[in-house]
C-alpha positions in Angstrom: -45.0 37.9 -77.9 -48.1 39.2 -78.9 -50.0 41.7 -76.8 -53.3 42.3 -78.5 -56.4 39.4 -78.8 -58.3 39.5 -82.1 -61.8 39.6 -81.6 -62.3 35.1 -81.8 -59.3 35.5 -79.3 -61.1 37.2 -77.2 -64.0 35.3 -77.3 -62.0 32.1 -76.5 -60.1 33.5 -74.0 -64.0 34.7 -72.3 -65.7 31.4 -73.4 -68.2 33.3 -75.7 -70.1 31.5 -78.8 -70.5 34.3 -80.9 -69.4 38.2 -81.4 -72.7 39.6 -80.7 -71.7 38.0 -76.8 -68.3 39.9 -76.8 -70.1 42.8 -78.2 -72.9 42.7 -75.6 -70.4 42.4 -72.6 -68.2 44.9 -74.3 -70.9 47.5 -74.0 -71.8 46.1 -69.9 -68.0 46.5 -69.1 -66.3 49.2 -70.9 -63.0 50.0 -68.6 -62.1 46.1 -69.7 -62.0 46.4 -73.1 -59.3 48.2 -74.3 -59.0 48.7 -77.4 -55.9 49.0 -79.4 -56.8 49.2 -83.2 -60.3 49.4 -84.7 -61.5 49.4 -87.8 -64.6 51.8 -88.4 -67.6 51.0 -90.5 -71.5 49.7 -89.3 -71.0 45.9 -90.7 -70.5 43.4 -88.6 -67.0 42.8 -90.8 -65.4 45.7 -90.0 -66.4 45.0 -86.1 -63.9 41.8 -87.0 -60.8 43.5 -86.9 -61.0 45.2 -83.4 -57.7 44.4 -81.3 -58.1 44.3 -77.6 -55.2 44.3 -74.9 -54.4 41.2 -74.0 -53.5 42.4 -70.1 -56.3 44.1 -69.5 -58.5 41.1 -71.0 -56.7 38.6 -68.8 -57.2 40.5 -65.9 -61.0 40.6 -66.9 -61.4 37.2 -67.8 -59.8 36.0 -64.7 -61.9 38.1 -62.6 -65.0 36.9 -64.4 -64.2 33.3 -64.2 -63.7 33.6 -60.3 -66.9 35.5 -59.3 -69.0 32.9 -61.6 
């Protein structure tokens, strides 16, 4: 099984529309966003292949989901 989210994973898994969203609540909540592998560049593209941990964003998104 697979234990990383791509970045539209992520924002499906969060309910997010676009990947400036993931990237805004990225910055607002650091110690949930693990990240695994990252690709390093300034465009937007290379933003694209960021893997997250899927535990850690579970554990997030669950948390997020109940005190909303």
């Amino acid at each position: 099984m697979n234990e990383t989210y791509t970045l539209n994973q992520a924002m499906d898994r969060l309910g997010l529309k676009s990947a400036n969203a993931l990237f805004k609540v990225e910055r607002s909540h650091p110690e949930a966003f693990l990240v695994i592998r990252r690709d390093h560049g300034k465009d937007l593209h290379s933003r694209r292949n960021v893997k997250y941990d899927k535990a850690a964003l579970d554990r997030f998104a669950e948390n997020r989901e109940f005190f909303n």
